[in-house]
NUVEX-484182 format. One line per 4 residues: number of its first residue (from 1); their letters; for each residue x, y, z of N, C-alpha, C. Coordinates in steps of 0.05 Angstrom, whole numbers, plus 32768, in hexadecimal, padded with zeros to 4 digits. Layout:
// residues N
NUM> A> X,Y,Z,X,Y,Z,X,Y,Z  ... .
This chain:
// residues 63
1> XXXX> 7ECC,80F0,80BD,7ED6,80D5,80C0,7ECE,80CB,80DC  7ECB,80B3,80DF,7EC1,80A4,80F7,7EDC,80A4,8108  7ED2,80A4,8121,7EE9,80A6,813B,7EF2,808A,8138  7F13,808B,8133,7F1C,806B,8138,7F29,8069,811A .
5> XXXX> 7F21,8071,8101,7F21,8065,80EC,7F40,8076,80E4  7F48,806A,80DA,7F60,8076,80CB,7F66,8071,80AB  7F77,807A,80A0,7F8C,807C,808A,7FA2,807A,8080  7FAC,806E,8074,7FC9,8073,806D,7FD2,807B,8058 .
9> XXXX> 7FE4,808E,8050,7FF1,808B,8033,8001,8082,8034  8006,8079,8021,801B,8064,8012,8030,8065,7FF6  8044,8068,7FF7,8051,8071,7FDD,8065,8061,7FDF  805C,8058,7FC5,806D,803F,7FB5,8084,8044,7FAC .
13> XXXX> 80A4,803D,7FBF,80BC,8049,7FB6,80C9,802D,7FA4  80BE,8015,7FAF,80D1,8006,7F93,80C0,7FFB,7F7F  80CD,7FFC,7F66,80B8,7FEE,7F52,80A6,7FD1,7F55  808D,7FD0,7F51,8085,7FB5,7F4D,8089,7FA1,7F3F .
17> XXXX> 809A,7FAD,7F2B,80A6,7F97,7F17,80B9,7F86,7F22  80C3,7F72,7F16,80D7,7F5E,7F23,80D0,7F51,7F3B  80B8,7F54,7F48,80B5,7F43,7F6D,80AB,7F2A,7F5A  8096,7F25,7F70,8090,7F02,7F70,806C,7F12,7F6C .
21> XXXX> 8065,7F00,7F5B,8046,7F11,7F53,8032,7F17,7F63  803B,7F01,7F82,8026,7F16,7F9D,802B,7F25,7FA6  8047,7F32,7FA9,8045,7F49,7FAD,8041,7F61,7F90  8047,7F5F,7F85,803D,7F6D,7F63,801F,7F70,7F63 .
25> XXXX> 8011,7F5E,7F6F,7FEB,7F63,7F76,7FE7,7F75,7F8B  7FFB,7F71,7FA2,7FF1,7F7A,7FB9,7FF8,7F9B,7FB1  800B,7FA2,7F9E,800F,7FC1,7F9A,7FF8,7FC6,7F8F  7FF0,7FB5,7F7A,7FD8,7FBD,7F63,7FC8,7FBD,7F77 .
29> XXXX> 7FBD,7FB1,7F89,7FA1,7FAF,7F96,7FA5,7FC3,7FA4  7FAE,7FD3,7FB0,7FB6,7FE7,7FBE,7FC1,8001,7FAE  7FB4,8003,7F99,7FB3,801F,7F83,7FD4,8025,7F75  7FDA,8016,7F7B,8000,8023,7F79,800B,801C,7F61 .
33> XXXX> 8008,8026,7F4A,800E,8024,7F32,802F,802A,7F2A  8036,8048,7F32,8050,804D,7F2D,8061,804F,7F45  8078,8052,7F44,8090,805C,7F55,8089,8074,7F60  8083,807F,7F7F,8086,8099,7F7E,8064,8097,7F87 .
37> XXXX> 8055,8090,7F7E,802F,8094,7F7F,8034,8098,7FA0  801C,80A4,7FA4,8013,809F,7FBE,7FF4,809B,7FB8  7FE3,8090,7FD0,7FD0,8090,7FCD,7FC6,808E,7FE9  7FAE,8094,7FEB,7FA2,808B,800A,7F8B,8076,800E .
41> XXXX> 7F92,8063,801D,7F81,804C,8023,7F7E,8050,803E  7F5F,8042,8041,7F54,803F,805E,7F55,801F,806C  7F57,8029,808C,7F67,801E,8091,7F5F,7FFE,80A0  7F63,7FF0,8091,7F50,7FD2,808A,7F62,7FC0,8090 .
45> XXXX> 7F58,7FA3,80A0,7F66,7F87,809F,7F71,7F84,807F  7F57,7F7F,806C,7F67,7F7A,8053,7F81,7F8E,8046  7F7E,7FA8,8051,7F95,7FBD,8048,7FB2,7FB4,805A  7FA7,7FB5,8072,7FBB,7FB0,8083,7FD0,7F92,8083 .
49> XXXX> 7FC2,7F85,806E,7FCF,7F69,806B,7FDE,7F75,8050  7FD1,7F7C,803D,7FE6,7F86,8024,8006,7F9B,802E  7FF6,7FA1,8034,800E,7FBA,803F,8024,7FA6,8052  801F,7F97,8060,8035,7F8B,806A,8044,7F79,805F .
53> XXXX> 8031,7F72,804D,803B,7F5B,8037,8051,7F69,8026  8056,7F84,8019,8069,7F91,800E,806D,7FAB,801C  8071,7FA7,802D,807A,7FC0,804B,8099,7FC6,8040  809F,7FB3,8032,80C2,7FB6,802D,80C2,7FC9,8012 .
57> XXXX> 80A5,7FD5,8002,80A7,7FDA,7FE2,8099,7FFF,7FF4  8094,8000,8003,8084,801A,800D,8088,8024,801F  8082,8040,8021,8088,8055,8037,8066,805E,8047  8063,805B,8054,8042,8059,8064,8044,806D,8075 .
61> XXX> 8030,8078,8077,8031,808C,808B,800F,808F,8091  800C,80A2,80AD,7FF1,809C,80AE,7FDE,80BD,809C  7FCD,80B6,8096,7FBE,80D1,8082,7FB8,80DD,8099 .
């Protein structure tokens, strides 16, 4: 990995169902299908805007 670059995982503790449909994309666009998933994304303006956008639906940590 390049010096500087990072990761995060991410695990989706509340359902996407029931929000308001931008945040319901911003889980989808960011791999998070079920309750519980984790996944790891790199670590990007466009990531870093989703993730803050539903910061309240996820647990983040750095990979």
């Amino acid at each position: 990995m390049a010096k500087g670059k990072k990761d995060f995982r991410l695990t989706l503790l509340k359902s996407r169902f029931g929000r308001t449909p931008g945040h319901a994309q911003c889980a989808q666009g960011l791999g998070l299908r079920r309750r519980h998933q984790s996944v790891v994304v790199k670590d990007t303006p466009e990531n870093r805007g989703m993730i803050d956008k539903i910061r309240y639906m996820l647990l983040v940590e750095e990979a």
